[in-house]
N, C-alpha and C positions, 0 to 999 in steps of 0.2 A: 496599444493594448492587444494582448493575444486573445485568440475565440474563447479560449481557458479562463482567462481572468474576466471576458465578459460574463461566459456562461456562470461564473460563480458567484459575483456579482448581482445575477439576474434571479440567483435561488436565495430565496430570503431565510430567517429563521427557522420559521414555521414552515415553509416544504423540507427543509431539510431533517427537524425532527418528526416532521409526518414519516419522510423516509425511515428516520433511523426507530421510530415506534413500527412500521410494519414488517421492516427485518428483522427485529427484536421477536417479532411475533413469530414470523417465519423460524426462526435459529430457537425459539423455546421450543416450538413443535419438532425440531428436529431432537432437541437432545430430550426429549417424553421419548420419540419413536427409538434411539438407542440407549434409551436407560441412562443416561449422565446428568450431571448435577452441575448446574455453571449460574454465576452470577450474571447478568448483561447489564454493562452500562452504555448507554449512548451519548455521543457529545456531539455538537456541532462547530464544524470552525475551518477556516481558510475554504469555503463552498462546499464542503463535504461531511456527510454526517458517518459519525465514527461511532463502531458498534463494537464493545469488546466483552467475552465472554470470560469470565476468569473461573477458577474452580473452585467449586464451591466444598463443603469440608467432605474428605473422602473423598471427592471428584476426581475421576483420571481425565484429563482432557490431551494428555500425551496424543493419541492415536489421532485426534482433530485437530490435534497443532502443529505439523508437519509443512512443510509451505506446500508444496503441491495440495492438498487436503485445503488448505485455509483458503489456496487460490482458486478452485473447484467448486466451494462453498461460497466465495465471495461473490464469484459469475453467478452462481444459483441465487443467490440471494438478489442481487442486483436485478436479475430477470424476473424475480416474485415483486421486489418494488416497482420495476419499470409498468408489471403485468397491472397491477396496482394503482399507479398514478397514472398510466399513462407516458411519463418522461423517461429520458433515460438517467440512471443513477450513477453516481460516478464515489458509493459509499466506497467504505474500508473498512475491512473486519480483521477483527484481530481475535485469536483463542490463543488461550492461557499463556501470552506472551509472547507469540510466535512474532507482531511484528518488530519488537525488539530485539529478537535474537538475529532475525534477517538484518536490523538496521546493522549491529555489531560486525553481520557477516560482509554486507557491502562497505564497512570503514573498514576493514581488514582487507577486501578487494581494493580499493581506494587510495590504502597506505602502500601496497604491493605494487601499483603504477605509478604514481609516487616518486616511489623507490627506484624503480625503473626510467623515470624520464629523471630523477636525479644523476643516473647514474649514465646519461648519455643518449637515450630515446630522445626522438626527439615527440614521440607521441607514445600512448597507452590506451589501446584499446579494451573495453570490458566486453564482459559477452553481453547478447539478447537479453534485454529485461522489462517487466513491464512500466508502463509509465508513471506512475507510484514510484517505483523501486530508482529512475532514472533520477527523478526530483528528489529523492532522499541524495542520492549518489552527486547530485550537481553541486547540494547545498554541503554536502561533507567534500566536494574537493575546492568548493570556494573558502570552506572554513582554514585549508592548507594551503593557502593562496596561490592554486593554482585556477587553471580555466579547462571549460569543459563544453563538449555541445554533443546532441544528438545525429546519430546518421543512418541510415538506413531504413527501411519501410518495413512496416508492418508489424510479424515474428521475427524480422532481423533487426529491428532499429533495438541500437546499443549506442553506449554512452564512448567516448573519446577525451581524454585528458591530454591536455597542452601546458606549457609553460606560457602565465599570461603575457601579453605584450609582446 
């Protein structure tokens, strides 16, 4: 078992939606201070509590929902829950569909190595991404039954597609 699946494991229900009601708090207080209108729902599931803001009618949430902006707000937020509980959070935030348009943009990364070790690679490297974005990226190249693993430390650690076996 990895430290990942014990840590999540070890965060039950109820801290995780403690988490995702005090980020919920945090992200309403942010969009009062810039004027915007967004729904939050939170969910809990696989160790992580999942906060997502969608627009409410009228609502521009375009200018929050940029990935850099989402990722900038997620760290903020994660350090208001951490400030909070005490622990450290390991949420996901999502504004007005941003992590769906990322998941799209990493199967399009995904298909394009792929394609690449179809056509003779014997490997395909992705760029730096965060650890979120790696677990998305390992479970869509398992879905093309390829194989995949992590390399490098830190802001370099990026994903590697292989032909299994």
């Amino acid at each position: 078992m990895t430290d990942v699946q014990h840590e999540a494991e070890e965060r039950s229900t109820a801290q995780l939606e403690e988490e995702g009601d005090i980020a919920a708090d945090y992200i309403e207080e942010l969009l009062d201070i810039t004027d915007l209108d967004g729904d939050i729902d939170i969910d809990a599931r696989n160790g992580r509590a999942y906060v997502s803001v969608n627009a409410g009618d009228g609502a521009n949430l375009r200018l929050l929902s940029k990935p850099e902006t989402v990722s900038a707000l997620q760290e903020l937020t994660r350090l208001a829950v951490q400030t909070k509980t005490g622990s450290f959070s390991r949420l996901i935030l999502d504004i007005g569909g941003s992590r769906d348009a990322r998941r799209d943009e990493l199967a399009t990364l995904v298909t394009r190595a792929v394609e690449r070790i179809e056509g003779g690679a014997a490997e395909a490297s992705l760029p730096p991404m965060s650890s979120y974005e790696r677990k998305l990226v390992h479970d869509l190249v398992a879905e093309q039954g390829f194989h995949s693993e992590s390399r490098g430390e830190g802001s370099e650690r990026h994903t590697v597609i292989t032909r299994v076996g």
